[in-house]
N, C-alpha and C positions, 0 to 999 in steps of 0.2 A: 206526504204522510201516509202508514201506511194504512190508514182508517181510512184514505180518500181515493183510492184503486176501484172501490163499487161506482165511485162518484164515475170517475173520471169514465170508467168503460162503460156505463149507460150512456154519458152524455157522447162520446164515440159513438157506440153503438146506433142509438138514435140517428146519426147524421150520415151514416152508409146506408145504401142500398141492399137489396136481396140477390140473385142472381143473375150475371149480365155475363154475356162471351160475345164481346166487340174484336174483332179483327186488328181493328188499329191502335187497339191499346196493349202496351208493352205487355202491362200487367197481367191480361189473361193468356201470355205463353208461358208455358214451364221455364224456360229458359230468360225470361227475363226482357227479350228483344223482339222486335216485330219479327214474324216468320220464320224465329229459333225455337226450338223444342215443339211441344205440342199445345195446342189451340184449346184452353178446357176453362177458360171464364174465371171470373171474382165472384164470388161470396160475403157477406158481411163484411165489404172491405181489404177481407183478407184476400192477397193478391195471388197468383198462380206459384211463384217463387219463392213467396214466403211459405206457403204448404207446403214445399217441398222441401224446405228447408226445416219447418215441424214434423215431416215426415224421413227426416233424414237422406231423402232419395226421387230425385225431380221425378225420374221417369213410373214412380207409384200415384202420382197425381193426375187423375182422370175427373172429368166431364163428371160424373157421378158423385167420387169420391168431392168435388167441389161441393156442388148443389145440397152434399151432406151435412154443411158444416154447421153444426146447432150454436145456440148463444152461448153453451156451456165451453162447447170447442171455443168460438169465437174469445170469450173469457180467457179459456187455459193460457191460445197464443198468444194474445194482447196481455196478459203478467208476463209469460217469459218472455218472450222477446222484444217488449215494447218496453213496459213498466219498470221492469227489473235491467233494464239495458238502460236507460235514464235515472236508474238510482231511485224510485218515485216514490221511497218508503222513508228517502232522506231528504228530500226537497222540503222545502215548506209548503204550506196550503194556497193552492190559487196557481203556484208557479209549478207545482206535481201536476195540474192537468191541465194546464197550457202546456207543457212541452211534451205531455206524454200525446196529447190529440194533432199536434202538429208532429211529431215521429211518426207516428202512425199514418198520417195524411201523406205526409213527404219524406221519411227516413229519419231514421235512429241518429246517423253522424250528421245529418245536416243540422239538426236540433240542436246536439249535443254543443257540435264547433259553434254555435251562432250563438249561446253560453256563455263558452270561452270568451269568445273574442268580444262582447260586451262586458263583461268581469277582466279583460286584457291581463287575461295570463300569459305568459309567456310560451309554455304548451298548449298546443291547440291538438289534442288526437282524440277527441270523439269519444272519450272518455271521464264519464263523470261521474269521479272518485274523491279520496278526500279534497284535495287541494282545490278542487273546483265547489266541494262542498261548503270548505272556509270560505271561501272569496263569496260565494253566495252568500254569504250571511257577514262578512266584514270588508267586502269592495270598497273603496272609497264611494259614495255616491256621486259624487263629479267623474268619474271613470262611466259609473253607468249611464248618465243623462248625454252623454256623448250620444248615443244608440241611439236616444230618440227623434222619430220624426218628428218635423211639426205639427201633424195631426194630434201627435200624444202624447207631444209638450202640453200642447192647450188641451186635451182632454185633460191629465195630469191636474193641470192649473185651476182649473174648474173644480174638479173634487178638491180641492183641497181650501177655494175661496179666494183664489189670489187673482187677478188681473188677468183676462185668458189673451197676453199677446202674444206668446211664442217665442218668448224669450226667458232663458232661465239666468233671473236676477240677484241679487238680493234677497226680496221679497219673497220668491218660488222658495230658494234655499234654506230661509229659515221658517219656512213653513213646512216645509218634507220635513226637519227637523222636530219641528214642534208638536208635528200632527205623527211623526212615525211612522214619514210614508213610504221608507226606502226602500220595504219589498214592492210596494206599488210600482215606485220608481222601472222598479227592475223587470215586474210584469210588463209595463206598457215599451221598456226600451226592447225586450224580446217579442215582441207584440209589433213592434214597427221594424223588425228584422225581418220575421214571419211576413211581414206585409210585400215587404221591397222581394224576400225570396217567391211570394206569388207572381208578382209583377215582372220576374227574369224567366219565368217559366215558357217554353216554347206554347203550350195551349192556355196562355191567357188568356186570348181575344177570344176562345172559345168558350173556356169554364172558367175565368175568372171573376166573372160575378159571383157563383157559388162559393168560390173559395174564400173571396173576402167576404163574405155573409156568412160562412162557417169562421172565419176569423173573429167577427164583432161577438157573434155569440160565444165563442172560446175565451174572450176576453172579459167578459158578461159573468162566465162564468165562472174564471179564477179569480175576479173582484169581490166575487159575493163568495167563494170560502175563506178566500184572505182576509174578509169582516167580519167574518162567524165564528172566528178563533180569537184567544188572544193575541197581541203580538209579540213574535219571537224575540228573543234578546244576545 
């Protein structure tokens, strides 16, 4: 929604750092890759490449021009090329800042396809336009519970009162139903996507704590705007 863009980029914002130039992070070369382009650090987040990609031109991105970048810049980037590349002004509430905080954490297509492919559209390209906007809002709910883990089965099962085994029965099904929990559904089967794509990541064992504790809270906090609205129809 696009009332939830302020939400969503504080609650971003908050979970980056200030300024860091590490060597072995891809992110602070211009170019993208360890020891291509030039060496000039992240900012709020915002990574070496994608400045240059808001600047039109890698090789205008210096060490300075980073360390420059205010919460206002920080803003501008994170609408155009995060929010507005996830569509986040058409998503519903809860599921606009889960996928715009994981875009921004790990990429725009990898968000987008991990979408797709729990809505099992037949197009999977990283683009989420109408068709993917229908299916969001009329997927069969048995298509999405496919996605979920059993961690978020039984979270699921628990809000909602039902038996937390890990098994979606009967029981779970005509309770999502009765209670209208489908976008939940949908939050947590993207939500144990996001998870498994931390866990494939080459610096798990390193930063994987952190990413799945910026996940619980990513999930924390598209639950509570998905209860703060009515529900969509």
């Amino acid at each position: 929604m696009q009332i939830n863009f302020d939400i969503a980029a504080q609650f971003t914002s908050a979970r980056e750092g200030r300024y860091q130039c590490i060597r072995t992070d891809a992110g602070n070369w211009t170019l993208g890759q360890i020891g291509q382009g030039n060496l000039v650090g992240t900012m709020r987040g915002i990574s070496a490449p994608v400045m240059g990609q808001w600047l039109g031109n890698p090789t205008m991105v210096t060490s300075s021009v980073m360390k420059s970048i205010t919460d206002d810049t920080f803003k501008a980037i994170a609408r155009s090329l995060f929010w507005r590349a996830i569509n986040g002004d058409q998503l519903p509430p809860g599921l606009d800042l889960l996928l715009f905080d994981f875009a921004f954490n790990s990429g725009v297509a990898r968000a987008a396809k991990q979408l797709q492919r729990i809505l099992h559209l037949e197009q999977i390209d990283g683009d989420i336009g109408e068709d993917t906007l229908e299916a969001v809002l009329h997927a069969p709910v048995s298509d999405v519970l496919l996605a979920l883990s059993d961690k978020y089965v039984r979270r699921l099962q628990d809000d909602l009162g039902v038996a937390s085994d890990g098994i979606i029965g009967p029981g779970t099904l005509k309770a999502i139903k009765a209670q209208d929990a489908r976008l939940r559904a949908l939050i947590y089967a993207c939500a144990s996507q996001q998870e498994a794509a931390y866990r494939s990541f080459k610096g798990f064992a390193q930063f994987g704590r952190g990413w799945l504790g910026r996940l619980d809270q990513r999930v924390e906090a598209a639950v509570s705007l998905l209860t703060s609205v009515p529900a969509l129809t």
